[in-house]
BAFI-3210 file (N, C-alpha, C; in Angstrom, 3 decimals, decimal comma, padded with zeros to 6 digits):
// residues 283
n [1|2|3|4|5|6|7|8|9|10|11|12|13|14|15|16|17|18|19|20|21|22|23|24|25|26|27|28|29|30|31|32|33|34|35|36|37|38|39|40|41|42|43|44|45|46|47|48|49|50|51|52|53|54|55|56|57|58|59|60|61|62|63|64|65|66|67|68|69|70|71|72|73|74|75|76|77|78|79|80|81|82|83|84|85|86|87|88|89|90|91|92|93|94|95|96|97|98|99|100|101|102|103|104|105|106|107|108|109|110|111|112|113|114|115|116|117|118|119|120|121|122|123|124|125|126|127|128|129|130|131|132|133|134|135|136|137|138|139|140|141|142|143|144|145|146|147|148|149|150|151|152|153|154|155|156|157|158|159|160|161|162|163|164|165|166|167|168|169|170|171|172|173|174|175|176|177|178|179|180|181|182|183|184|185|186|187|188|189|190|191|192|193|194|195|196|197|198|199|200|201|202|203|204|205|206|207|208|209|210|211|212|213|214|215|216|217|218|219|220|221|222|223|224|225|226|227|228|229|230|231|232|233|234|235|236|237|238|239|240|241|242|243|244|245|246|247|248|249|250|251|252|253|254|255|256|257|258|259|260|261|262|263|264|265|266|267|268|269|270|271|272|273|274|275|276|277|278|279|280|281|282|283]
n.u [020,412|018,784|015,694|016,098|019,611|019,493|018,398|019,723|022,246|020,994|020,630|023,433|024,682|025,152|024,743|023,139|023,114|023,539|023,147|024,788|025,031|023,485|022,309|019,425|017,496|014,656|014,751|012,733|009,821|010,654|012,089|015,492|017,224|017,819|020,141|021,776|024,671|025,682|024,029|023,023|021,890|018,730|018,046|015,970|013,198|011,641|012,998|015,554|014,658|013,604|015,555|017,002|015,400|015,755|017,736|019,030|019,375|019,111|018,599|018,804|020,808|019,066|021,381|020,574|020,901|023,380|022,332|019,222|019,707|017,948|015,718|013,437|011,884|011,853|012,669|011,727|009,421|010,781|011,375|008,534|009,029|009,650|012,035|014,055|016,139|017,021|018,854|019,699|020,244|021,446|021,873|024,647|025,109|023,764|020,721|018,940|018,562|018,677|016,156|014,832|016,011|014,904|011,921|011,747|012,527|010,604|008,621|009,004|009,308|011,817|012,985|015,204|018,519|020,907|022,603|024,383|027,170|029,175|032,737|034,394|037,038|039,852|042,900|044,200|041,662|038,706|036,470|032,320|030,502|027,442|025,128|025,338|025,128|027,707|030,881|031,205|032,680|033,809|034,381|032,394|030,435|027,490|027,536|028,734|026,328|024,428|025,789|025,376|022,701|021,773|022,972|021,242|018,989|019,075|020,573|023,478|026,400|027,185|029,994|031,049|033,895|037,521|040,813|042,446|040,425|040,362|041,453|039,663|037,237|037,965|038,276|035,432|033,999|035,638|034,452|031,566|031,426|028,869|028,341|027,412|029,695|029,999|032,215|032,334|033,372|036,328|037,356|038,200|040,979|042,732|043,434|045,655|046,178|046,848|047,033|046,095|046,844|045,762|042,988|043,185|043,711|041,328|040,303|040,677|038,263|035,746|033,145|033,145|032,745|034,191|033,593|033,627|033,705|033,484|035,584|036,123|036,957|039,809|043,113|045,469|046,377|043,338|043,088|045,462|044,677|042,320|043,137|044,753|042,673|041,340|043,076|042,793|040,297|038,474|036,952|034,519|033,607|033,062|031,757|029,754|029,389|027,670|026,918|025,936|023,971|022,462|022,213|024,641|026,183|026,188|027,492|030,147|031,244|030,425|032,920|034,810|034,413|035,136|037,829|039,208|038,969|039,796|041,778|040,243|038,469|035,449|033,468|033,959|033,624|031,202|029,866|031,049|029,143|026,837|026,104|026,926|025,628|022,883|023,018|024,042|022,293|019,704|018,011]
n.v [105,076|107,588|107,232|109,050|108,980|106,280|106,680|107,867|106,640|103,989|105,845|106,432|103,813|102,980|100,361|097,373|095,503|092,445|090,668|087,306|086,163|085,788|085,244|084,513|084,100|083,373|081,933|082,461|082,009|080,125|077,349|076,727|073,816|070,296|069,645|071,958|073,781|075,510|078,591|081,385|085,185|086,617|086,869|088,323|088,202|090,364|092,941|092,984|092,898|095,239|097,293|096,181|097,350|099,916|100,063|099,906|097,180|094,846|092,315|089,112|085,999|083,788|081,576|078,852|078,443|076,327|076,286|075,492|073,620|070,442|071,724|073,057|075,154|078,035|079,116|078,586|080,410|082,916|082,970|083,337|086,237|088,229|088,843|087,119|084,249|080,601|078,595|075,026|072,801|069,834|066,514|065,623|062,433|060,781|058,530|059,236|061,976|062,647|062,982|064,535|066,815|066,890|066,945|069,152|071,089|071,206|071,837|074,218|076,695|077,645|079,308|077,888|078,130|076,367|073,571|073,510|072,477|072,022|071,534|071,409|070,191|069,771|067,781|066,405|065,604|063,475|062,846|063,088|061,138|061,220|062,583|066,225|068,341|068,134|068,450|065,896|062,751|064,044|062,087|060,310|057,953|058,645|061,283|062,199|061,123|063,300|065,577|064,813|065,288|067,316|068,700|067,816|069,008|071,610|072,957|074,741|073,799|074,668|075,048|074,937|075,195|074,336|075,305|072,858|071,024|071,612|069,775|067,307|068,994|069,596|067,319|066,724|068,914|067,872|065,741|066,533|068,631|070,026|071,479|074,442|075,780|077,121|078,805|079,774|082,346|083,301|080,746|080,618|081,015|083,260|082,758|081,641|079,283|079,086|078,214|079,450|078,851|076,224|076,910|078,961|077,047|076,241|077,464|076,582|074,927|075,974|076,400|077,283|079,519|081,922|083,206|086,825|087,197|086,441|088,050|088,876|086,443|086,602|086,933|087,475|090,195|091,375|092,316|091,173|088,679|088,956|090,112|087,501|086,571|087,460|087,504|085,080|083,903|086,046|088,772|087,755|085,692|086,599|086,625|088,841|088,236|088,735|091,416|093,243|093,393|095,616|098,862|100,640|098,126|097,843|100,255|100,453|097,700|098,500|100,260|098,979|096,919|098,823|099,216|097,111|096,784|098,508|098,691|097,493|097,951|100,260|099,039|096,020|096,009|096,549|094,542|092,104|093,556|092,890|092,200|089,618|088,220|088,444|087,502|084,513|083,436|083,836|085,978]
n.w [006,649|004,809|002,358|000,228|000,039|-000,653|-003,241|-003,951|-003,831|-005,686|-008,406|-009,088|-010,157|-013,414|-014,477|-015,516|-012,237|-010,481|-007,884|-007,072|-004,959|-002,408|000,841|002,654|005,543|008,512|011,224|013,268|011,698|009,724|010,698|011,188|010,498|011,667|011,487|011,039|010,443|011,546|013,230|012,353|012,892|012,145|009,144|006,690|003,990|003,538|004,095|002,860|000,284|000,050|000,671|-001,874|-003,799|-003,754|-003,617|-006,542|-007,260|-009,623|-009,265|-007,863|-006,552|-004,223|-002,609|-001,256|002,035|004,777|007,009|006,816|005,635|003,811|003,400|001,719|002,427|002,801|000,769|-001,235|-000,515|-000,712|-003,820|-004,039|-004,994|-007,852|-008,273|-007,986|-007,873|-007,439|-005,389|-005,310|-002,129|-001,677|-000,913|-002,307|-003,018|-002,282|-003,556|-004,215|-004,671|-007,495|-008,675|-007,181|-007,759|-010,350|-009,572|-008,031|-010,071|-012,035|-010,257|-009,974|-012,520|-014,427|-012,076|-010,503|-010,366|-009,997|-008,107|-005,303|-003,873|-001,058|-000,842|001,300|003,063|003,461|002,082|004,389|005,958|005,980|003,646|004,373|004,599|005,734|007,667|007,818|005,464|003,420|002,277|001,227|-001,331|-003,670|-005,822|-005,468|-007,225|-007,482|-007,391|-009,739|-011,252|-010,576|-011,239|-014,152|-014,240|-013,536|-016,075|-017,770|-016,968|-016,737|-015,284|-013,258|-011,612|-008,692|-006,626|-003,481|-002,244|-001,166|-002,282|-002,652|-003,553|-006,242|-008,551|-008,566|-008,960|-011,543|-013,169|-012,843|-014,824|-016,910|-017,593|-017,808|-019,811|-020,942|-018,492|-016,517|-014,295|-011,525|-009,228|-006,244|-003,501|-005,633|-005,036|-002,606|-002,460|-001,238|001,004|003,984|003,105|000,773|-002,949|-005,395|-007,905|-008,714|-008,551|-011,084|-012,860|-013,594|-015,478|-018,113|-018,674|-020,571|-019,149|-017,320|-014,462|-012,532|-009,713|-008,022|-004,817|-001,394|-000,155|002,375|003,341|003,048|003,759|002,391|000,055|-002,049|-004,652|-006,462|-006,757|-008,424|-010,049|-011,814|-012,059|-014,438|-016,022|-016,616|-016,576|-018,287|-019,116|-019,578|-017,756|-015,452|-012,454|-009,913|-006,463|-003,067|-002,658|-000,490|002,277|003,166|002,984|003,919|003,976|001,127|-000,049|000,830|-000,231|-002,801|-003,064|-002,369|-005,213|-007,476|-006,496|-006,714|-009,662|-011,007|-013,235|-015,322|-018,226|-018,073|-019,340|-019,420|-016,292|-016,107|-017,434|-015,646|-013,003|-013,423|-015,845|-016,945|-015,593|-016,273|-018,088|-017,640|-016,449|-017,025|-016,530]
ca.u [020,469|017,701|015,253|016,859|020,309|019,739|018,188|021,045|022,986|020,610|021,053|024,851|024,364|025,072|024,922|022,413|023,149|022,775|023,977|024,920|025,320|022,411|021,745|018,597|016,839|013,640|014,190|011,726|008,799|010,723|013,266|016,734|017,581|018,340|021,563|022,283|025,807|025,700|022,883|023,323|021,049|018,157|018,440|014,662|013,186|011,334|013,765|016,525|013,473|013,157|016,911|017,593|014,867|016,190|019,572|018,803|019,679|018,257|018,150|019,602|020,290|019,460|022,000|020,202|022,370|023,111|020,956|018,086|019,887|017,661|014,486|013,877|010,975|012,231|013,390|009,948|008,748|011,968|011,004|007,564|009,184|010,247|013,990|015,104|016,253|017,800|019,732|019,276|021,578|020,802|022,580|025,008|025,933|021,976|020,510|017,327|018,774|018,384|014,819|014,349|016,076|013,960|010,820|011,857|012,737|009,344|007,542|009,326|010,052|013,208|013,079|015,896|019,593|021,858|022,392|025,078|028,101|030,419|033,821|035,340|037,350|041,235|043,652|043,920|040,353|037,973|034,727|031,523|029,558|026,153|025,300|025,365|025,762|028,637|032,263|030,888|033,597|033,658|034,663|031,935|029,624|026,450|028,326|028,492|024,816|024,190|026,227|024,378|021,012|022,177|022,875|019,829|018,010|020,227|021,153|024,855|026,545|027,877|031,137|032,139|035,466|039,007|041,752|042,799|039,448|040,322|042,108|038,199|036,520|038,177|037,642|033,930|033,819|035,804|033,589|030,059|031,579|027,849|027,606|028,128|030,092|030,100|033,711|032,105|034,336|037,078|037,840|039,113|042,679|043,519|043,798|046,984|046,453|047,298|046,008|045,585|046,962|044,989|041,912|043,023|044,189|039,951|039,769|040,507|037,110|035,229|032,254|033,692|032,854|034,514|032,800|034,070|032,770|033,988|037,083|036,420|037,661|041,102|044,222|046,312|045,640|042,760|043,875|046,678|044,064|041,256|044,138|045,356|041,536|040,936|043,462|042,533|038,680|038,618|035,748|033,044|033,341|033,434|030,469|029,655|028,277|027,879|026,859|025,664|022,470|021,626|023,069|026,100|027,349|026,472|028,137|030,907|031,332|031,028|033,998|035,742|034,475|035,918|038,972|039,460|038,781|040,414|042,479|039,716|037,250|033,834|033,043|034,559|032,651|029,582|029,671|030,657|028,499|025,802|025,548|027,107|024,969|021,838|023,276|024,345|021,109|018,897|016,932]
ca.v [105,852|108,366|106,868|110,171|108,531|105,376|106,790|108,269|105,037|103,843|106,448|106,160|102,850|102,851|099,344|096,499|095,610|091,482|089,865|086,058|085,278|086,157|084,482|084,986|083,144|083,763|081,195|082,180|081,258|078,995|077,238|075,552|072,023|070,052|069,666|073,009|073,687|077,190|079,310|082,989|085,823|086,418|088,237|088,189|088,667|092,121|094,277|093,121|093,295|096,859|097,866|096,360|098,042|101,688|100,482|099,591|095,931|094,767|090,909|088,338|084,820|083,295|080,991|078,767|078,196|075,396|076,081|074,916|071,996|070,499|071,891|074,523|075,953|079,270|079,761|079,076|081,635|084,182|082,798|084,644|087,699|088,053|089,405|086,158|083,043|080,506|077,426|073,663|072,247|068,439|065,454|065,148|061,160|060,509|058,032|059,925|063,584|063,406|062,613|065,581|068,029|066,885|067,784|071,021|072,112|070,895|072,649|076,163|076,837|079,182|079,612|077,349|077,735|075,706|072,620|073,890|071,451|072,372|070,407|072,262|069,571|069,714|066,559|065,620|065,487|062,826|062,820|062,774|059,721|061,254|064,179|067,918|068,172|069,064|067,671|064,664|062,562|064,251|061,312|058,893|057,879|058,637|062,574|062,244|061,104|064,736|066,543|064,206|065,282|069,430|068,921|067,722|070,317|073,599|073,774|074,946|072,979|075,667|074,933|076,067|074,480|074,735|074,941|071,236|070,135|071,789|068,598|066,256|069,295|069,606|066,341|066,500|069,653|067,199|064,634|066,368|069,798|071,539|072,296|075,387|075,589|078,216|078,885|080,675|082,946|082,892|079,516|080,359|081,598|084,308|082,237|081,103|077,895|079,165|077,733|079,689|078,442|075,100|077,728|079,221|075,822|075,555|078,520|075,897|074,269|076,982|076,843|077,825|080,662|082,602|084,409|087,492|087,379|085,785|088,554|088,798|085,578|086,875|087,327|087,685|091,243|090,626|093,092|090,198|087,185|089,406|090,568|086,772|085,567|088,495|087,350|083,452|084,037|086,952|089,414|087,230|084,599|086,541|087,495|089,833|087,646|089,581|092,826|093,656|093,010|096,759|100,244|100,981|097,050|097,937|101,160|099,962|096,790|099,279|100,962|097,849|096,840|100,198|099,796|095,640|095,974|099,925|098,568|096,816|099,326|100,712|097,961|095,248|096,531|096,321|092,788|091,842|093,924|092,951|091,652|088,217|087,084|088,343|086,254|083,485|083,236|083,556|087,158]
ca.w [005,417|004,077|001,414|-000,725|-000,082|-001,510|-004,673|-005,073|-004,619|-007,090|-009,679|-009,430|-011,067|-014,412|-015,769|-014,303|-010,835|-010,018|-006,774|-007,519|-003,765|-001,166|001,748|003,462|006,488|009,212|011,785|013,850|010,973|009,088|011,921|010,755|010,430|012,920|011,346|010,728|010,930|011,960|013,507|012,342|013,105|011,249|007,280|006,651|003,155|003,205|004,177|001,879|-000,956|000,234|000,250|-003,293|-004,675|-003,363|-004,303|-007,716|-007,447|-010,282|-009,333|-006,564|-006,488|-003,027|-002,100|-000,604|003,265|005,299|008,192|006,392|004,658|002,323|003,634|000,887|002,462|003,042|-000,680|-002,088|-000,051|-001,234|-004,767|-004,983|-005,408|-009,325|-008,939|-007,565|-008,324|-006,467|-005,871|-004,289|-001,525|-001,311|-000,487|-003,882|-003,105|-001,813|-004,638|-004,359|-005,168|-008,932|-008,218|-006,287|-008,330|-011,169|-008,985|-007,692|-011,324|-012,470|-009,753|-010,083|-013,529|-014,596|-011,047|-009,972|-011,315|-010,016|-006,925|-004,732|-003,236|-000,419|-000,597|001,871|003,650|003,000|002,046|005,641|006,021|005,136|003,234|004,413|004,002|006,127|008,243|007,340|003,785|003,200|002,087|000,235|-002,067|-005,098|-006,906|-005,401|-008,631|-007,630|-007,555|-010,739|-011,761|-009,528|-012,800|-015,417|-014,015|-014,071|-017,396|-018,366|-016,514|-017,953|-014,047|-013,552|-010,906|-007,144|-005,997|-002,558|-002,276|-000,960|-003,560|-002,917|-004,640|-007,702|-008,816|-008,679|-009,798|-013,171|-013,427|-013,468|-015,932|-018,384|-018,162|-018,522|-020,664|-020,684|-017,257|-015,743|-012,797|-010,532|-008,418|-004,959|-003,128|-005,581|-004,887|-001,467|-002,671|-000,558|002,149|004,219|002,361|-000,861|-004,053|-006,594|-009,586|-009,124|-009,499|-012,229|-013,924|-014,012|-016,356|-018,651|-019,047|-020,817|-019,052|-015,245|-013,986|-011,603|-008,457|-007,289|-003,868|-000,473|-000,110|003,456|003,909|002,775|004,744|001,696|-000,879|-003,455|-006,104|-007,421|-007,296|-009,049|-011,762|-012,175|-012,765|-015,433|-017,034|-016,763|-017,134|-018,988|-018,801|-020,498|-016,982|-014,152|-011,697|-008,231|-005,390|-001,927|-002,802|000,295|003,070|003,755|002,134|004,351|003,033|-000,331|-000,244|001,187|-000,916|-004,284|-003,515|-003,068|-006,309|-007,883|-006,255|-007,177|-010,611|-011,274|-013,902|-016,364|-019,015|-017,124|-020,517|-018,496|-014,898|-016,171|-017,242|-014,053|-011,966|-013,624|-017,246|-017,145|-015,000|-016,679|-019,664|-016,975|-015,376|-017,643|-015,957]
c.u [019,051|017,168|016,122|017,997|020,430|019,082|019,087|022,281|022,393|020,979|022,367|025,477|024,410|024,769|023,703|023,091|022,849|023,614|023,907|024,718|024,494|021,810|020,513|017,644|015,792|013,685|013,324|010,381|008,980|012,138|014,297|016,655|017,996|020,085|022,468|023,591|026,241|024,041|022,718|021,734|020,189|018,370|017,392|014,655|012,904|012,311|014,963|015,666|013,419|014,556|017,212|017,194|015,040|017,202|019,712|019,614|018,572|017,461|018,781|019,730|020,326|019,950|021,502|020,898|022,495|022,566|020,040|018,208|019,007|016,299|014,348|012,266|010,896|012,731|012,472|009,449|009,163|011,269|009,645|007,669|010,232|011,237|014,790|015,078|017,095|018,382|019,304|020,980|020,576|022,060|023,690|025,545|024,179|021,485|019,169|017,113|018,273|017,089|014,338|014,666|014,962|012,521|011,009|011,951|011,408|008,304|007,981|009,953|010,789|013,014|014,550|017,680|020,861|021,440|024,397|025,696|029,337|031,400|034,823|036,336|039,081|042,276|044,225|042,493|039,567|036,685|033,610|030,734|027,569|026,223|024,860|025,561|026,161|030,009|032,295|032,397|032,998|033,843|033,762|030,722|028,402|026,279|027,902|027,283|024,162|024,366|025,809|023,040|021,178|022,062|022,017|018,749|018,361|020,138|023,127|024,817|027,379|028,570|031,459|032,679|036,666|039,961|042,286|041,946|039,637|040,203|040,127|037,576|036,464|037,890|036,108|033,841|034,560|034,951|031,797|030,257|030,719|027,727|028,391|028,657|030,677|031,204|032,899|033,243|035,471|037,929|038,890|040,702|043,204|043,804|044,851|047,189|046,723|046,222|045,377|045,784|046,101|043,659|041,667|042,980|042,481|039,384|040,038|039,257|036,072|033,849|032,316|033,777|033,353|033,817|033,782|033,221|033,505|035,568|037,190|036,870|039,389|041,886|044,887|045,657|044,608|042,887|044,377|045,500|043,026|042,255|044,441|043,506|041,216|041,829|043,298|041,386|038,380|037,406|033,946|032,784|033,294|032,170|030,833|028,711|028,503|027,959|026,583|024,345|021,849|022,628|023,917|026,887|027,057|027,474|029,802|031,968|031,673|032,104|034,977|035,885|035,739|037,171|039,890|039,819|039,045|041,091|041,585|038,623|036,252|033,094|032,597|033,460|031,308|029,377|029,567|029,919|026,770|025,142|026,245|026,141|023,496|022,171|023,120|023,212|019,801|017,849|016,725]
c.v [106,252|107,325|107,876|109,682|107,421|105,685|107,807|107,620|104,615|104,494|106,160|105,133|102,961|101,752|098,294|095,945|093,861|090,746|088,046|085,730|086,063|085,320|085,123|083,722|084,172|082,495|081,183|081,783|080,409|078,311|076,268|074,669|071,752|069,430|070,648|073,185|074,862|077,806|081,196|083,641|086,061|087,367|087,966|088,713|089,940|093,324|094,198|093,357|095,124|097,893|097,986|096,629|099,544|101,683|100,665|098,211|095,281|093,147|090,427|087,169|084,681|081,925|079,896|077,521|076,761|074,978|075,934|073,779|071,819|070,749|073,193|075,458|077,489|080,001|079,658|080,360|082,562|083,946|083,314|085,401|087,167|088,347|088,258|085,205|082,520|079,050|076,349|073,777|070,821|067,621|065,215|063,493|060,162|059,785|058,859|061,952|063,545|063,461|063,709|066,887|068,005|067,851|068,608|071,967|072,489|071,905|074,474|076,203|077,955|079,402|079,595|077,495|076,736|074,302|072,971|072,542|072,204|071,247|071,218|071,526|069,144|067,906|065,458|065,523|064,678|063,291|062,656|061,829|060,010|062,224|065,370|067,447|068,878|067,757|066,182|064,325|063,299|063,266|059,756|059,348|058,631|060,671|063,121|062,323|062,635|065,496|066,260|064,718|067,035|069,486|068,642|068,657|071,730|074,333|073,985|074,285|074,122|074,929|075,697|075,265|075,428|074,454|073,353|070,317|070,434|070,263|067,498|067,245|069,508|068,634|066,006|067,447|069,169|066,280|064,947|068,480|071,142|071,870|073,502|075,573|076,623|078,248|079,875|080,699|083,025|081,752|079,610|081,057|082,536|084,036|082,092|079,797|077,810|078,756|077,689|079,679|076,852|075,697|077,856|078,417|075,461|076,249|077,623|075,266|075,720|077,271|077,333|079,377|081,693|083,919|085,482|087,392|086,887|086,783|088,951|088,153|085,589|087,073|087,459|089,512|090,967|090,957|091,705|089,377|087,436|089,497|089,280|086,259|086,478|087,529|085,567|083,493|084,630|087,457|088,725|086,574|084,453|087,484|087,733|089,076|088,513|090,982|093,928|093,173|094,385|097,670|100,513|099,425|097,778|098,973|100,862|098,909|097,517|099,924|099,978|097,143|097,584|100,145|098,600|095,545|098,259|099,256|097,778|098,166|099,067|099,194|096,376|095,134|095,700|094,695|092,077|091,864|093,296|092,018|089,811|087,114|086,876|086,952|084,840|082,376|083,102|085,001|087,820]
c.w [005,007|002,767|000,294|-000,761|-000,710|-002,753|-005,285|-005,525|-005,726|-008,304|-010,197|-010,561|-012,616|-015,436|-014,574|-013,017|-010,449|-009,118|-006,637|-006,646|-002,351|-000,362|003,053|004,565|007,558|010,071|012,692|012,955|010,338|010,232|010,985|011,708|011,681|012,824|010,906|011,097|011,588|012,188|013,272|012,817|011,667|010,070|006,911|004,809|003,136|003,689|002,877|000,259|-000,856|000,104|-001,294|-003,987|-004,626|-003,979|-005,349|-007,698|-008,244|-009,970|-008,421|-006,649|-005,143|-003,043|-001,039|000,663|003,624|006,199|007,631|005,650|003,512|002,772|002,952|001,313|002,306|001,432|-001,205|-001,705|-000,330|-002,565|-005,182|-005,044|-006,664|-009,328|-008,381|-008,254|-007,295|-006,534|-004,664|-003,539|-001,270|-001,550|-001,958|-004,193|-002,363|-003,107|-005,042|-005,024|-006,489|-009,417|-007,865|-007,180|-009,453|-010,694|-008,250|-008,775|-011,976|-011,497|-009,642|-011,144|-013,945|-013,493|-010,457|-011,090|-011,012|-008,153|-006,755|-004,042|-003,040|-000,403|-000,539|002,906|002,566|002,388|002,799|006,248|005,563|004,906|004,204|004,472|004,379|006,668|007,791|005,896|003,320|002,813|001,814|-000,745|-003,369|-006,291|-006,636|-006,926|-008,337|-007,430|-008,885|-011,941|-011,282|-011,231|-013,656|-015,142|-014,069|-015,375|-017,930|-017,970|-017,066|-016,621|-014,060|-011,820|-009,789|-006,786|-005,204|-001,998|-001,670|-002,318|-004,059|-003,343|-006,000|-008,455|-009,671|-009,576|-010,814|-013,844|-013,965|-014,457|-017,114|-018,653|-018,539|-018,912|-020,561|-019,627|-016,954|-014,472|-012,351|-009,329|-007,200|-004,329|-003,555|-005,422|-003,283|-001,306|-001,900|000,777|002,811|003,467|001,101|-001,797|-004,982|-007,968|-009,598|-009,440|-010,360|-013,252|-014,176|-015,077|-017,570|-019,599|-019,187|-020,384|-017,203|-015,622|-012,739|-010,528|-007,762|-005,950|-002,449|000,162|001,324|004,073|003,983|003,853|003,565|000,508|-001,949|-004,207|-006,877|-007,677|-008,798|-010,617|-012,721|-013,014|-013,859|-016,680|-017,511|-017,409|-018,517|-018,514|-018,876|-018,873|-015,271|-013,282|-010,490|-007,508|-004,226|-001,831|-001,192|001,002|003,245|003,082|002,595|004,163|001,670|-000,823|-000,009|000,246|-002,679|-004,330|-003,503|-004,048|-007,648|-007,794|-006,776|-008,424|-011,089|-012,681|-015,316|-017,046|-018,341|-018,458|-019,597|-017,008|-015,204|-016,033|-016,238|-012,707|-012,180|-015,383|-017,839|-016,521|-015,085|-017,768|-019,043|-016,484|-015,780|-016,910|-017,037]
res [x|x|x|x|x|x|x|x|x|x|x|x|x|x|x|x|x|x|x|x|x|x|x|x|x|x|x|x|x|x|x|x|x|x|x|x|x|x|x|x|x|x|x|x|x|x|x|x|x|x|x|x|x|x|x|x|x|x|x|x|x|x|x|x|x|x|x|x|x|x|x|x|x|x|x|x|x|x|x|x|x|x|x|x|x|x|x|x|x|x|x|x|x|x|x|x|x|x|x|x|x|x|x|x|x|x|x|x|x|x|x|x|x|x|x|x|x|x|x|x|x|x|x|x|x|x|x|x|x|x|x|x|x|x|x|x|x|x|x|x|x|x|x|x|x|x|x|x|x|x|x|x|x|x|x|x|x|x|x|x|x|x|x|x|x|x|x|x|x|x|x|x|x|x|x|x|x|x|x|x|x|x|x|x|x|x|x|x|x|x|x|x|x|x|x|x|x|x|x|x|x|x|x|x|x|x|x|x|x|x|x|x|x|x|x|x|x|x|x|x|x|x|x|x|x|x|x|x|x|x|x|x|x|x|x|x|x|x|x|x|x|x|x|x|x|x|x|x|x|x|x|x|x|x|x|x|x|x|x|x|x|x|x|x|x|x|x|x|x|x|x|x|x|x|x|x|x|x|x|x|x|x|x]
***
């Protein structure tokens, strides 16, 4: 795409523009973990810096993956550019995590918004105990001290879950109220595995937020899920992760926006595309 083409994606833009869910990596200068669970190809910073400033992306959080586990080198380095922000992945059952988030918050201030936990491991599946970090008990204690130490920081707590965690994770949003907790991909729902009224049953705890984002994982239509969380969430609770890596995704991705969310006011849009998560995020 022409530099002239994306400033005309840009212009198109009417309302701010902020992508909740960006994953970026360089393993040839910064190399993944040796417990990486996946090795993708590389998504480098300067080019996606150079796209979302043509696109008019006003801001990004990076996501930060699991090929780098808890080695956050690579997100400091994303982090000296001002439109980001970004998130921890660390051990959430590790006695030493709340330790750590402390001094990562301390050394990048308003930098950091949230500490990310996958509990993506079904009802025939056991926990975690070591390893990758990933699919930890949600209900071991020292889990918990994880959500006591967010809340004291004014981090919001990343959930990327299967529907059959709902159940634990409502649990923790009754027991520590202020945190924010972030639903990635939908919560999974469009899956063959069903699941989405234990989702919605999280719209409950008024500080869950719902991610539009992950709809490639679908096999089922996303229209219905998007319609059911509108009406669970409501407009105030629902953000755009996965906008795109380069201008033919973004382009792409906006009309599936457009076409997802046809039925709510351009009022409505905006918020989503862009203004909940200035509020959310603190940009």
């Amino acid at each position: 795409m022409t530099r002239r083409q994306l400033l005309a994606l840009a212009a198109s833009t009417d309302a701010p523009v902020i992508d909740t869910h960006i994953h970026l990596w360089e393993p040839a200068k910064f190399p993944f973990h040796r417990d990486a669970t996946y090795a993708p190809p590389p998504e480098p910073l300067e080019p996606y810096v150079a796209f979302a400033q043509a696109a008019g992306i006003h801001h990004a959080v990076v996501v930060h993956p699991e090929p780098y586990q808890d080695d956050h080198a690579y997100l400091w380095h994303c982090l000296r550019q001002p439109m980001f922000k970004g998130t921890l992945l660390l051990d959430p059952i590790n006695p030493r995590t709340p330790a750590r988030m402390r001094e990562m918050v301390k050394e990048h201030p308003n930098r950091i918004v949230a500490l990310r936990i996958h509990a993506m491991n079904g009802p025939t599946e056991l926990p975690l105990r070591f390893g990758p970090i990933k699919n930890r008990d949600l209900r071991h204690p020292n889990l918990a001290t994880c959500w006591r130490t967010a809340a004291d920081l004014g981090l919001a707590i990343q959930m990327h879950f299967v529907p059959t965690q709902s159940e634990a994770i409502g649990a923790l949003c009754a027991d520590f109220p202020s945190v924010t907790v972030m639903l990635d991909h939908m919560g999974r729902t469009g899956t063959a595995a069903g699941g989405l009224e234990s989702v919605l049953a999280l719209a409950k705890y008024p500080k869950t937020i719902f991610k539009y984002s992950g709809w490639s994982y679908f096999t089922a239509p996303v229209q219905p899920v998007v319609k059911r969380a509108y009406e669970a969430f409501g407009p105030e609770r629902i953000v755009w992760g996965g906008l795109g890596m380069n201008a033919a995704e973004y382009t792409k991705n906006k009309a599936l926006f457009a076409e997802h969310w046809a039925f709510v006011s351009a009022a409505d849009q905006a918020k989503i595309r862009g203004q909940n998560a200035a509020r959310i995020y603190k940009f």
